[in-house]
N, C-alpha and C positions, 0 to 999 in steps of 0.2 A: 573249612568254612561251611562247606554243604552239613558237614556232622553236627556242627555248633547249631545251623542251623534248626534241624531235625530235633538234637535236643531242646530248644525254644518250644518247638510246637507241639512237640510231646509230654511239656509241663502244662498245657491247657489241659484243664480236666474234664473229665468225659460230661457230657450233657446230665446224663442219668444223676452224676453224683452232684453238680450244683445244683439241680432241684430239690436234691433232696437233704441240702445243706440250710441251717436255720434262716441264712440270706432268700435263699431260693426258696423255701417254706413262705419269708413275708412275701417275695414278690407276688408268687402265686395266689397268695390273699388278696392281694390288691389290684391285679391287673388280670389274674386268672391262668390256667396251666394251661391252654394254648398259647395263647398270646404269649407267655416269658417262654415257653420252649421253639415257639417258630421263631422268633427274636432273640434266642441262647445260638440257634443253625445260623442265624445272618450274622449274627455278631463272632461267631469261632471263624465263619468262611471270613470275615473280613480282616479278623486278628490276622490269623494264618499269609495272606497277601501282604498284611503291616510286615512281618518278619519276613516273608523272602526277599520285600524291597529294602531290608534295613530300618524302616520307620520306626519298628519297633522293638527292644532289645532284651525287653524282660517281659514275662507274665506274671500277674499276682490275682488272687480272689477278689481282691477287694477294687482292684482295676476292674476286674469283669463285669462285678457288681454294679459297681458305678455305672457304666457305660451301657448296661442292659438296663437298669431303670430310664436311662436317657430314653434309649429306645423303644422304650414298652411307653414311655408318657409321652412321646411326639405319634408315635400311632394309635393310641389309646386317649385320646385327653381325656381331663374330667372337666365337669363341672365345679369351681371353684368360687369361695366369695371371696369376696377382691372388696376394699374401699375405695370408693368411689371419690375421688379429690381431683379432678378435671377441673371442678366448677361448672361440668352440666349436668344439670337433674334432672332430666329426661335424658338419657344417654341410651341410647338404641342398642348400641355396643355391648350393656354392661347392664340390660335388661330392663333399661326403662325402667317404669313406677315399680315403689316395693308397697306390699298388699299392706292394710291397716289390720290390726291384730284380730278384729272378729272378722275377717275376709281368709285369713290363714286359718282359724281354727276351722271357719264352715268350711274351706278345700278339704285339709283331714278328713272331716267327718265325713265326706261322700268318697274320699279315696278308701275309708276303713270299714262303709257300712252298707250295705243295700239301701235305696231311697228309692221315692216316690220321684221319682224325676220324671218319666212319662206314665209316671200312673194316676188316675184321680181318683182319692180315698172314697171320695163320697158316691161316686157312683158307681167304682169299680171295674172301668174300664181307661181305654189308653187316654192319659192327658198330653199337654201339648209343654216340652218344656221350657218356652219362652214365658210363659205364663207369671214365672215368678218374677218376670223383669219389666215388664212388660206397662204395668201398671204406675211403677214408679215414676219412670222414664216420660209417659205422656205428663206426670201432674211434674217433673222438672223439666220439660220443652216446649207444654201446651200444646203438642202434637197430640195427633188424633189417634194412632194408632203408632206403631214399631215394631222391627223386627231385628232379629241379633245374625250376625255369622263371625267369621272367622280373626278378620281383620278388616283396617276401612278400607286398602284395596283391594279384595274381594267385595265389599259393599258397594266398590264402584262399578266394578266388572258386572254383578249381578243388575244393578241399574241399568247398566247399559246393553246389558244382552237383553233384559225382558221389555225395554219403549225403544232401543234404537238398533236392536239386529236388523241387516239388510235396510238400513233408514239410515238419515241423515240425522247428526249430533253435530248443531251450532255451539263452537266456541270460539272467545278472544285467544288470538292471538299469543297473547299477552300472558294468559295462561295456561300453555301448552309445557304444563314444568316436568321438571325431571329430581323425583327425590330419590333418598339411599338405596346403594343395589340394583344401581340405574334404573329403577322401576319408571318409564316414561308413560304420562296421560295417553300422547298417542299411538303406542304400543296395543296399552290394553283395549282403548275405543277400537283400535282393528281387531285387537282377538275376540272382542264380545262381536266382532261381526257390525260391526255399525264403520257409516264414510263420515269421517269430519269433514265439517266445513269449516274454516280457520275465518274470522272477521279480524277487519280491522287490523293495527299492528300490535309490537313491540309494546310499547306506552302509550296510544293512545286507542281507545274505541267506542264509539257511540251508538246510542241506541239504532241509527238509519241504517250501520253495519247488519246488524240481524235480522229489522225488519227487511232489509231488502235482496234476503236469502232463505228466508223461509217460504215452506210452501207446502202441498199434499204430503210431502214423501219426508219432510222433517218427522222425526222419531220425538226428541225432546231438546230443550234450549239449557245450557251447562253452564258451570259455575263454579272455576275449582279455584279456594284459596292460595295464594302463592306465600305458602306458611313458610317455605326455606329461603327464599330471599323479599325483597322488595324492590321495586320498581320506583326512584324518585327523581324528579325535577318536572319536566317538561308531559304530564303525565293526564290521562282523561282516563276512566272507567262508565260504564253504563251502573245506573242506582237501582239495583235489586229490586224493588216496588215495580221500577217500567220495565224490567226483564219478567217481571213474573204476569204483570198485566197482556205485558203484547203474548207470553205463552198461552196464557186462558183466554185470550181471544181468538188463537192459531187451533184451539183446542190441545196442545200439546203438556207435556210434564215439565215445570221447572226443576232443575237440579242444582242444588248445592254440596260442594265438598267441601267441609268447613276443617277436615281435616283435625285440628287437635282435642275439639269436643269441651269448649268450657262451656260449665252450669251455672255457673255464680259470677255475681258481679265482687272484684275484689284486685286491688294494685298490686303490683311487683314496683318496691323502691322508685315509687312514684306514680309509674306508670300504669294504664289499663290493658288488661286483658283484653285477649281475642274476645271479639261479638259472642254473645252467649247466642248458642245454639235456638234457644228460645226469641230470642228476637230474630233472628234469620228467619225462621218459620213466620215470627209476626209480619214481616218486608214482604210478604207473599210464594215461599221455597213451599212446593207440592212436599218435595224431599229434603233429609238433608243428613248428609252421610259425616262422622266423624270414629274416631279413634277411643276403644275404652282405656288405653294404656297410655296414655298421654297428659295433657290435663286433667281428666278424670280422674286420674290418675289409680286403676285398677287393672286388670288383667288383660290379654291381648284379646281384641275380638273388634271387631266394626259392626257400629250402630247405623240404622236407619227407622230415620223419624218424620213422620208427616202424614199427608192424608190416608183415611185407610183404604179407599178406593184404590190406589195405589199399592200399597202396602200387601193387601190381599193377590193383587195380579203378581207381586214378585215372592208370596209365598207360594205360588200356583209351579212355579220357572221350576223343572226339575233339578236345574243347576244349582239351589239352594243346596238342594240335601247334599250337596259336596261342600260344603261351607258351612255346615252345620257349628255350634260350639256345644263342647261338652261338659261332662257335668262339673269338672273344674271349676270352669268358667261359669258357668252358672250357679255356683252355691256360692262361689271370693264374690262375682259382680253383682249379686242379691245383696251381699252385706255392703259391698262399695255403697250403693246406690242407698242404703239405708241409711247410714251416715248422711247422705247430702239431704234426705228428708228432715235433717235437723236443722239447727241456727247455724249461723256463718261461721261463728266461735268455735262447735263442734268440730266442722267441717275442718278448719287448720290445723287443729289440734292431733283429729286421728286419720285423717288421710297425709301419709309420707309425705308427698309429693307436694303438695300444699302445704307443710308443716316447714319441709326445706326453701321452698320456695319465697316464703314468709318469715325468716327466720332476719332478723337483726341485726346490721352487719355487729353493733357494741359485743352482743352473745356470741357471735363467732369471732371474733377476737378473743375475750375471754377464754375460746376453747383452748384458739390456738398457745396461746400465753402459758398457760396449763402444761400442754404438749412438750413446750419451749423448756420448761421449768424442768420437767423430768426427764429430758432427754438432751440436754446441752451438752454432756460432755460426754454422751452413749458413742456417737462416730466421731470423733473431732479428729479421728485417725483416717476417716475416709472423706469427710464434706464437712460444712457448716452449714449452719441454719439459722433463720432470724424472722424476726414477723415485717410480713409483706403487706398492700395493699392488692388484691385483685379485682377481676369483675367474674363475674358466674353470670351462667346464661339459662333459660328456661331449656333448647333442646330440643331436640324432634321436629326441626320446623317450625316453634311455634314462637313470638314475638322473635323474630333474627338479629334483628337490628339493637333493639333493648338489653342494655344488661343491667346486673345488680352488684351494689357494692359489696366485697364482699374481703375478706382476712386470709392468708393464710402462712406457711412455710416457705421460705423460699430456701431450694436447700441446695449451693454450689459445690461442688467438685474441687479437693485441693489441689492444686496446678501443680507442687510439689510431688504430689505422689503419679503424676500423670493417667491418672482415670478420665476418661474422657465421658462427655455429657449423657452420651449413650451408654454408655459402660453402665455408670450410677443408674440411669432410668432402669435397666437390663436387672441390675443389682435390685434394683425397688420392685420389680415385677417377678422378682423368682423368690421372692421373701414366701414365709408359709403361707399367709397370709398376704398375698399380692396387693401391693400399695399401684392406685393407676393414679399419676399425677400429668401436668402437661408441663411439658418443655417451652422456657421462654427466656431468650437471651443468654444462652449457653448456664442456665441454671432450672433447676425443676423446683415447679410452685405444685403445694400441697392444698389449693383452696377447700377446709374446713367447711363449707353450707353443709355439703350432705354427711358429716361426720358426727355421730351420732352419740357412739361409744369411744372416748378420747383414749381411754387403755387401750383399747385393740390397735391402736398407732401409733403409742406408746411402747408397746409388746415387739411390736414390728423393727421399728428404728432402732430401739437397742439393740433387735441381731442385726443389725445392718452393720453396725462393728466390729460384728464377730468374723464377719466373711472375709476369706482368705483373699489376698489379690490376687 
C-alpha cells in the first residue's frame, strides 16, 4: 500500500518541468512566474496530503493545470467586465457610471502624455489643477466658487474637520444614515474631530430643535440626504430656506450632503429626480457636497459647491492635499462636465448613465426579444428562458423607493437536470464574460436597461450550454 502510495506521488512532476511546459508557459503570462510557482509548492503540498489520505488516486497534467489556475485567479483576481443586468445603473459593485466616449479618450490622453495639469502655459509657472473644472461647475450650480477631492465622503470629512473640529455639528436625528461599507455619518463627524448634537427624532424635527441647541461653540448646522432609504408616514422635516436663515444669523456654515449630485432637471418613468444641486444652493446651502460618479454620472471624486468664502478656508485645511484627485479624474470629469454645458438632448444621449437611465422600457424589450430569438435553443439543456416584465432602479442611494419599468430574461433552471438556482447563477458568473443578473423566485432575471451590445449576451449564453454539469 505505502509503495502504491509513493508511486502516486512520484508521478507529480517536478515544479521546474510544469513551468516550463506550454501550460506553464500561459500561466506565467498571465498571473506571472512568482505567483504560478508559489501556488505550483501549495498545490503539490496539498496533492501529496490528497494521496496519503486516499482522496486522491491518480495524477494527470491537466489536473494540475486546472487546479493551479484555480488557485492563481482566487489569489490573484483581475479586473473583469461583467454585463451589468441587476437592473441597477448605478451599481457600486460593478463600478458605478461608465465614462461617455470623450471622457475615455481625455483619460488616455493624460495616462500616455505629459500635460499641463499643474502647469500654466501662459505664464509659466505652477497652476492649480482644479482650474479646469472649476468654472463649469459654478455656471451648472450657480455656486460661487468649488472645490473637487476624492469622493463625497471625503467631501464630508473635509467639511467637517475645517468649521466643526473640536465644535459642535447640529444634526436631525432622522439623518444619522448609514450607507455601503458601513460608512456611518457619525463615525466620520467624530473622526473629523467634531461632537454631534442629534435634534429631534426618527421622523419627525423642527426648526425649535436646532434653534434651541445652538450656541458659541456650534461649528456649523448639517444636512445629509437620506438617498438609501426614506422616511414615510407620520413625518416632519425643518425646510432648508429656515435652516440656512437661523445658520447666517448664528453666523455659522450651512451644510448640505445632497449625496447623488443631479444637474438637470429630467424624469425617470415618471418620476423626478433628486433636487438639483443648483436649487439647494438657491434654498440658502453655504455648501453643498455631492458625488461625481453617481447622477452625474462620471468618475469617482466629490464635489463641493457654494460660497467661496468658505470654499477658500477648506482649500487652506491641509487635509485636502490627502484628498487630492488626479489627473484621471480631471481630464474624464472636464469632458463629463462638458457635455452637461450642452442641451438636455445631448446630455441623454452621451452620458451612459443618463442614456440607461432614459431608455424606453418598448426599446428594451425589443433588445431583449433579439437576445430570445438567437438564443432559444443555445441551453434548453441547462435552463429556459422567456421575456419578463421587471423594474430597474437608479442605485447608489439615489431615488430608493422609485423604480422603472423595465424587460428582461427570466432564465429558470430545469428541475429535471437538478441544477440548482445557485448553481445557474454560479454558471452565469464564471462565463468569459461574466453575466451579473439577480435572483428572484428561484429563477434569474437578466434586466436589459443597461445592455448595450445584445451580441456580447448573445456570445455569453450560447456557452452556457457548452458547460459540463
Amino acid at each position: 500500500m505505502k509503495t502504491n502510495l509513493k508511486k502516486i506521488i512520484s508521478s507529480i512532476p517536478s515544479i521546474d518541468q510544469l513551468l516550463r511546459d506550454e501550460e506553464g508557459d500561459r500561466l506565467q503570462d498571465k498571473f506571472g512566474r512568482k505567483t504560478v510557482k508559489s501556488s505550483l509548492r501549495l498545490l503539490i503540498s496539498e496533492m501529496k496530503q490528497e494521496i496519503q489520505t486516499g482522496e486522491l488516486k491518480s495524477v494527470s497534467k491537466g489536473d494540475i493545470y486546472q487546479r493551479l489556475e484555480l488557485i492563481c485567479e482566487s489569489t490573484n483576481p483581475e479586473i473583469k467586465e461583467v454585463l451589468n443586468l441587476t437592473g441597477i445603473v448605478v451599481h457600486t459593485n460593478l463600478g458605478r457610471s461608465l465614462f461617455p466616449e470623450e471622457a475615455v479618450r481625455s483619460a488616455v490622453k493624460v495616462m500616455e502624455n505629459f500635460t499641463n495639469l499643474e502647469f500654466d502655459l501662459s505664464s509659466g509657472k505652477r497652476g492649480e489643477r482644479e482650474r479646469f473644472l472649476i468654472a463649469n461647475i459654478k455656471e451648472l450650480t450657480g455656486a460661487e466658487d468649488a472645490t473637487f477631492v476624492n469622493n463625497n465622503a471625503a467631501a464630508v470629512f473635509l467639511i467637517l474637520n475645517t468649521f466643526g473640529m473640536t465644535k459642535e455639528v447640529i444634526i436631525s436625528r432622522g439623518e444619522l444614515v448609514e450607507i455601503g461599507g458601513h460608512f456611518r455619518i457619525p463615525e466620520i463627524m467624530r473622526k473629523a474631530g467634531a461632537q454631534i448634537v442629534e435634534v429631534g427624532t426618527t421622523n419627525r424635527t423642527h426648526l425649535s430643535d436646532f434653534s434651541a441647541v445652538i450656541n458659541v461653540n456650534t461649528g456649523l448646522i448639517m444636512k445629509v440626504y437620506t438617498s438609501n432609504y426614506e422616511i414615510v408616514g407620520f413625518t416632519s422635516s425643518v425646510d432648508e430656506k429656515q435652516l440656512a436663515e437661523l445658520a447666517k444669523k448664528n453666523n455659522v456654515p450651512f451644510i448640505v450632503d445632497a449625496g447623488s449630485g443631479n444637474l438637470i432637471n429630467t424624469t425617470f418613468a415618471g418620476s423626478t429626480t433628486e433636487d438639483r444641486v443648483e436649487q439647494i444652493l438657491a434654498r440658502g446651502a453655504d455648501l453643498v457636497t455631492f458625488s461625481g460618479d453617481k447622477l452625474l454620472g462620471g468618475p469617482q471624486c466629490g464635489i463641493i459647491a457654494g460660497k467661496s468664502n468658505f470654499i477658500n478656508e477648506i482649500r487652506q485645511n491641509p487635509v485636502k492635499r490627502a484628498m487630492r484627485i488626479d489627473k484621471v479624474t480631471v481630464a474624464s470629469m472636464f469632458e463629463v462636465l462638458r457635455v452637461y454645458m450642452d442641451e438636455h438632448k445631448k446630455i441623454k444621449q452621451k452620458i451612459p448613465t443618463q442614456r440607461f437611465l432614459n431608455r424606453s422600457p418598448d426599446e428594451i424589450k425589443k433588445v431583449v426579444n433579439h437576445v430570445l430569438r438567437a438564443v432559444s435553443s443555445s441551453f434548453d439543456s441547462v435552463a429556459s428562458a422567456e421575456l419578463t416584465e421587471c423594474k430597474s432602479q437608479v442605485g447608489s442611494g439615489a431615488l430608493p423607493v422609485d423604480s422603472l419599468p423595465s424587460y428582461g430574461l427570466k432564465i429558470t433552471p430545469l428541475t429535471e437536470k437538478s441544477i440548482s438556482i445557485e448553481k445557474l447563477n454560479s454558471m452565469l458568473r464564471g462565463l468569459p464574460h461574466p453575466v451579473i443578473g439577480r435572483i428572484t423566485k428561484q429563477c434569474i432575471v437578466l434586466d436589459c436597461r443597461c445592455l448595450e451590445s445584445a451580441d456580447k449576451l448573445i456570445e455569453q449564453l450560447k456557452l452556457l450550454g457548452q458547460i459540463e454539469l
